[in-house]
C-alpha positions as CSV (number, residue, x, y, z in Angstrom):
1,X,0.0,0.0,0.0
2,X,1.7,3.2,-1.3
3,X,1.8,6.3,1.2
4,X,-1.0,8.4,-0.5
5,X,-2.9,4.6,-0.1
6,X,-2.4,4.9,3.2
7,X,-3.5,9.0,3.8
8,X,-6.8,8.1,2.1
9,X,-7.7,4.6,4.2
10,X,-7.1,6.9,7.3
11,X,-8.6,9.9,5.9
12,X,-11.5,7.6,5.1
13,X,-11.7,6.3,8.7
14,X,-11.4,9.6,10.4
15,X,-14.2,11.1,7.9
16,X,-16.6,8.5,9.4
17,X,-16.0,9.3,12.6
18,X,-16.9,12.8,12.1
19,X,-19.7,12.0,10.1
20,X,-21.0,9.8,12.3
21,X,-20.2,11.5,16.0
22,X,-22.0,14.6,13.7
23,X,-25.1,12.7,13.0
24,X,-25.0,11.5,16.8
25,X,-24.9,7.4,15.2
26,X,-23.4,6.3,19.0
27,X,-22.9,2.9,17.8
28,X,-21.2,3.5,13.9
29,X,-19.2,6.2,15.7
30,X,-17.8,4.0,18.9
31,X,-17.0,1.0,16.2
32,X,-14.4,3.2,14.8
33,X,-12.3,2.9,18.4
34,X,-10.3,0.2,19.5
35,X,-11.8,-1.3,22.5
36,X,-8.5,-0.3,24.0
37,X,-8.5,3.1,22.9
38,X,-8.1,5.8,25.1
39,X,-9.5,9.5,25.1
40,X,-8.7,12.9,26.8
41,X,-10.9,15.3,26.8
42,X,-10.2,18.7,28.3
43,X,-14.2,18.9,29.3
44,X,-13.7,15.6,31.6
45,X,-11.3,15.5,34.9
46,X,-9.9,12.1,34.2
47,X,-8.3,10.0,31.5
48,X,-10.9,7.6,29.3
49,X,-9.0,4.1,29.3
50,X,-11.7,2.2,27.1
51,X,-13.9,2.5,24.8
52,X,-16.5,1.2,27.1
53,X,-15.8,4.1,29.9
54,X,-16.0,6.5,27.0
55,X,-19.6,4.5,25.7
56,X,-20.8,4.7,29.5
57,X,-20.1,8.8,29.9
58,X,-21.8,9.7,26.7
59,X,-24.9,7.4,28.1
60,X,-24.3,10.0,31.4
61,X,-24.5,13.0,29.5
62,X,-27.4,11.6,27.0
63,X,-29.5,10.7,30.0
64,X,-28.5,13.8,32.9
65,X,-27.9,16.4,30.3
66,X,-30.1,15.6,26.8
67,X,-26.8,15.6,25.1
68,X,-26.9,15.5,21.3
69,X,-25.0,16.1,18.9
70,X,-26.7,18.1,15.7
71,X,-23.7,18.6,13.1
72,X,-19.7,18.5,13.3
73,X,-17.4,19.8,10.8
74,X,-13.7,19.2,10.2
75,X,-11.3,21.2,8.3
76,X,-7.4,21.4,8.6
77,X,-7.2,18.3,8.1
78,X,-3.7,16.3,8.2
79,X,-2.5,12.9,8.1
80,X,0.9,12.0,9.7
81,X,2.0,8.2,8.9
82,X,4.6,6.3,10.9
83,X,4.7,2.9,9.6
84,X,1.5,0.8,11.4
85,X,0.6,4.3,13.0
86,X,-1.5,7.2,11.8
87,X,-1.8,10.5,13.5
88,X,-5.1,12.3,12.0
89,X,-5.2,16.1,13.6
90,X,-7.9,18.9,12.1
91,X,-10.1,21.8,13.5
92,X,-13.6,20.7,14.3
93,X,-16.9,22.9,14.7
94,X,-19.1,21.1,16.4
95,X,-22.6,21.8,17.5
96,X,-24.3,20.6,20.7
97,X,-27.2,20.9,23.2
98,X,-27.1,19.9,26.7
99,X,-29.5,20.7,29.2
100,X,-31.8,22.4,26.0
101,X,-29.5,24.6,25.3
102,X,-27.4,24.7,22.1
103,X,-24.0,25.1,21.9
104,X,-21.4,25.5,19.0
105,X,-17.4,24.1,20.2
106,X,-14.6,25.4,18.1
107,X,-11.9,23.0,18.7
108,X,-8.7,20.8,17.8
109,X,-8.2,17.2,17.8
110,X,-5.8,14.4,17.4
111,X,-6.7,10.9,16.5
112,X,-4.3,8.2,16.6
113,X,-5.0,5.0,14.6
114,X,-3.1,2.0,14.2
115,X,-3.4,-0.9,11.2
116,X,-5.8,-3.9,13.0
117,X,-6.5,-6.6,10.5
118,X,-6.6,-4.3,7.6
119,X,-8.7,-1.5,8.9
120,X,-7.7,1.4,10.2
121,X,-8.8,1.9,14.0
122,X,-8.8,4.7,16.1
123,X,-6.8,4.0,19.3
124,X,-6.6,7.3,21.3
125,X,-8.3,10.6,20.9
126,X,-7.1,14.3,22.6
127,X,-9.5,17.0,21.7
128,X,-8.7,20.8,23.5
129,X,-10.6,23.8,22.7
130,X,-9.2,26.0,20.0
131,X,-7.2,29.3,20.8
């Protein structure tokens, strides 16, 4: 698989999850993790080890806060390849309610994905707000 091969398999994997965390699919958008991923978020004190602690918060803030999320847009978008290892980083616009209120996020992320079996899988995720 060449290197421009590679940019578009990740690029491909990485547009899913936005299109599907935008469209607020929970269960497309959690099958592009690893089970073993990890996430940091700046909006949560601790560390995410799992995809399934991650699953378990957004059921927290779906059934305390009436989280949704109604559209997310990514732009900046760059693919850094290190052999198995792909670091996906863009700006993201996303737009939220919690609580009935609606919200719009500007922000930066970094997804990390790793080659599993052929597909590309996200294995850790670190989103901070944007300066």
């Amino acid at each position: 698989m060449s290197g421009t091969d590679i940019e578009n398999a990740v690029l491909a994997a990485a547009g899913a999850i936005v299109r599907d965390f935008g469209s607020h699919e929970t269960a497309a958008y959690f099958s592009g993790f690893a089970e073993d991923a990890s996430f940091l978020f700046y909006t949560v004190a601790a560390r995410l080890d799992s995809r399934a602690a991650y699953e378990a918060l957004w059921a927290q803030w779906e059934k305390e806060s009436g989280f949704r999320v109604h559209g997310c847009q990514s732009t900046n978008q760059l693919v850094t390849v290190r052999g198995e290892i792909a670091i996906f980083t863009h700006d993201v616009e996303t737009r939220v309610e919690m609580e009935g209120a609606h919200h719009t996020l500007l922000e930066r992320e970094s997804i990390v994905f790793e080659r599993r079996h052929e597909r590309w899988l996200a294995v850790h995720e670190h989103l901070s707000p944007k300066p």
